[in-house]
Every structure is written in structure tokens, then in C-alpha cells.
C-alpha positions as CSV (number, residue, x, y, z in Angstrom):
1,X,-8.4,13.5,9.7
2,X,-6.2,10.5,9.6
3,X,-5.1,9.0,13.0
4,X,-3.8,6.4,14.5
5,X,-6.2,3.6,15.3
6,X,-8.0,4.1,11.5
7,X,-7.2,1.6,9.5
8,X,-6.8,3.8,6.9
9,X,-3.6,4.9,9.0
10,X,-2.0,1.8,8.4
11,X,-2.7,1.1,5.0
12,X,-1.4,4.9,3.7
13,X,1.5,4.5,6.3
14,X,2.0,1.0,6.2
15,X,2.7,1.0,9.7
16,X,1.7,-2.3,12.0
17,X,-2.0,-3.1,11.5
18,X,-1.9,-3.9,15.3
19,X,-0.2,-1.2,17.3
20,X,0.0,1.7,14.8
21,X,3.8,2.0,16.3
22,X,6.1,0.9,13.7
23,X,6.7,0.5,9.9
24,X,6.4,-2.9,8.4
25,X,9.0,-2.5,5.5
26,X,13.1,-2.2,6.5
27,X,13.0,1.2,3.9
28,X,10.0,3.9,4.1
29,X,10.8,4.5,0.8
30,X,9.2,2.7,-1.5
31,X,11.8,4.1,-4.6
32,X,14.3,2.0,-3.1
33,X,13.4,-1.0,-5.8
34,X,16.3,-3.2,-3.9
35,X,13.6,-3.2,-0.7
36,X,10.1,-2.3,-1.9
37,X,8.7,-5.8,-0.4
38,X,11.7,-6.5,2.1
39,X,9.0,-6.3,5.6
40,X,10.3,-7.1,9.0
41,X,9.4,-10.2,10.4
42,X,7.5,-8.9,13.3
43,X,6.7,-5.9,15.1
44,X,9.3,-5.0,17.5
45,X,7.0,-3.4,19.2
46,X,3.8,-5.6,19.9
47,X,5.6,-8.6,18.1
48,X,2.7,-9.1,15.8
49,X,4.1,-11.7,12.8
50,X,3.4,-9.8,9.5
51,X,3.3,-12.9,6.7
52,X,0.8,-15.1,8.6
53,X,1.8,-18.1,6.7
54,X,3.6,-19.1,3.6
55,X,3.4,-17.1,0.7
56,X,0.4,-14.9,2.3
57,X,1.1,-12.1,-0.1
58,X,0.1,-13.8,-3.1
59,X,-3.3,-12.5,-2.2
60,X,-2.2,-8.7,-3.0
61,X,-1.7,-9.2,-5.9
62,X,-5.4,-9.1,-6.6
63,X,-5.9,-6.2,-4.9
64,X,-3.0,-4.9,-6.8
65,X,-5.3,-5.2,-9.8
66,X,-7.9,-2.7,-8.3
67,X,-5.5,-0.5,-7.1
68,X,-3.8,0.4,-10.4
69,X,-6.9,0.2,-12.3
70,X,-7.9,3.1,-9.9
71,X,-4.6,4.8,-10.7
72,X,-5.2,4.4,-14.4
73,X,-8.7,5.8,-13.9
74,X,-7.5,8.8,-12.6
75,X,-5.0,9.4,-14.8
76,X,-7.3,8.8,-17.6
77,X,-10.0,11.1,-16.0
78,X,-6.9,13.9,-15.2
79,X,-5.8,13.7,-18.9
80,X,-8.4,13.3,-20.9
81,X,-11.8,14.7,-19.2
82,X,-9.8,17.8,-16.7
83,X,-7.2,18.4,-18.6
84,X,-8.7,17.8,-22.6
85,X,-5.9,16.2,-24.2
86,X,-6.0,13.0,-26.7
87,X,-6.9,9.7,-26.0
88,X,-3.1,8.8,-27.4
89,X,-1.8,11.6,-25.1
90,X,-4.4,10.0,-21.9
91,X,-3.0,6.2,-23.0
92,X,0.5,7.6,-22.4
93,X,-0.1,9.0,-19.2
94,X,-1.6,5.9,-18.1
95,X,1.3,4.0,-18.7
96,X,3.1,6.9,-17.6
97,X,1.3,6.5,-14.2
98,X,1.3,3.0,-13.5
99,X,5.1,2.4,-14.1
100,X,6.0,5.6,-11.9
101,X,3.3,4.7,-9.5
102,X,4.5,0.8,-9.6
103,X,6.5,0.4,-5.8
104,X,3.8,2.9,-4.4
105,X,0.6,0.5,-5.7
106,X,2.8,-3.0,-4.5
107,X,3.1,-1.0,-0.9
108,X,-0.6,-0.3,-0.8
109,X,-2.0,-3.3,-2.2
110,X,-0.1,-5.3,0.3
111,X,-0.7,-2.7,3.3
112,X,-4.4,-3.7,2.1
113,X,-4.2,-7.2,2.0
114,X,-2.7,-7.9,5.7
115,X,-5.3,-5.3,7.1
116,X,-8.0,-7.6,5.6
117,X,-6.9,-10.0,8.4
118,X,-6.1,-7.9,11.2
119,X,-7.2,-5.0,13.3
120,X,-6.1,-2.5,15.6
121,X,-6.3,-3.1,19.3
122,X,-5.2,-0.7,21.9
123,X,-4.2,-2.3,24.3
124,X,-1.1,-3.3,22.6
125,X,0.1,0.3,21.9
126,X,0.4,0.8,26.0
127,X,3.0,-2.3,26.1
């Protein structure tokens, strides 16, 4: 079970990695391409700064890596080992994947990256 105060609650929810109260990006949805990296400056509600300094993201990018090599896994395992198609039929659906999956592995990568560097702490959420 997934709650708040996990940290795995932040990072599929990409709430604040310090109070669990609020979402870090101005649109949940990450389909909106216009805002699929727009973030609020700061929690409104424990007023936790989200980029630490300039250009902190930069780092997601290398867990951007590992994430959609783990979505192309899966759709390669899916396709070609569960589902017995092709290898030109599993290539296709890895592609497939990673450009439908593109805003969704750039939200996780980065909900990653800034709970690398910061943890959940209660007594914030009672504030």
C-alpha cells in the first residue's frame, strides 16, 4: 500500500517530497506538453523551494536514461517474450512506448531526482 510519508508516494504522485500536501507541477497532467516541466516555485504549503539551485534538473536527465530503458524493457518483454510477436513488431512497440510514455518518464525521472535530495518530515504536514 502506497501512502503518504513513502517516498514512493511522491515520486508516482509527484506531490512535495516534504509534506506530501501538494503537487509540484501547475497541471497534473502530464499530456499537457505546453506544462509537462512548468513546477511551482515552492510549496504553498510547507514553502519547501523545489529547484534547489540553478539548473538542478539537469541531473534527471540521467535518471531519465534508466527510466525509459525500463519502459523499453517492458515493452520488449510484453511484445516479444508474453505476447510472441517479432522482433520488428517488439522494435516498434518500443518506440511505440517511449514516445507515448515521453511526459510520463520526464515527470518521474524528475520526481526521482529531487527525492534524491530531500525527505519527508512530518512535522511539516501539521503546519
Amino acid at each position: 500500500m502506497i501512502r503518504k510519508g513513502m517516498k514512493l508516494y511522491s515520486i508516482l504522485f509527484g506531490v512535495c517530497p516534504k509534506c506530501h500536501q501538494e503537487s509540484m507541477y501547475v497541471n497534473k497532467n502530464p499530456y499537457v506538453l505546453t506544462d509537462v516541466v512548468k513546477m511551482h516555485e515552492k510549496c504553498s504549503h510547507c514553502n519547501t523551494k523545489y529547484q534547489i539551485e540553478p539548473s538542478f534538473f539537469y541531473g534527471s536527465m540521467y535518471v531519465s536514461y534508466a527510466v525509459g530503458i525500463a519502459f523499453a524493457v517492458a515493452a520488449f518483454i510484453i511484445t516479444y517474450n508474453i505476447l510472441e510477436f517479432s522482433l520488428t513488431v517488439a522494435f516498434i512497440a518500443i518506440v511505440a512506448t517511449l514516445v507515448g510514455f515521453f511526459p510520463v518518464i520526464m515527470r518521474l525521472s524528475r520526481n526521482i531526482w529531487i527525492n534524491i535530495f530531500m525527505s519527508y518530515d512530518k512535522t511539516l504536514v501539521k503546519k
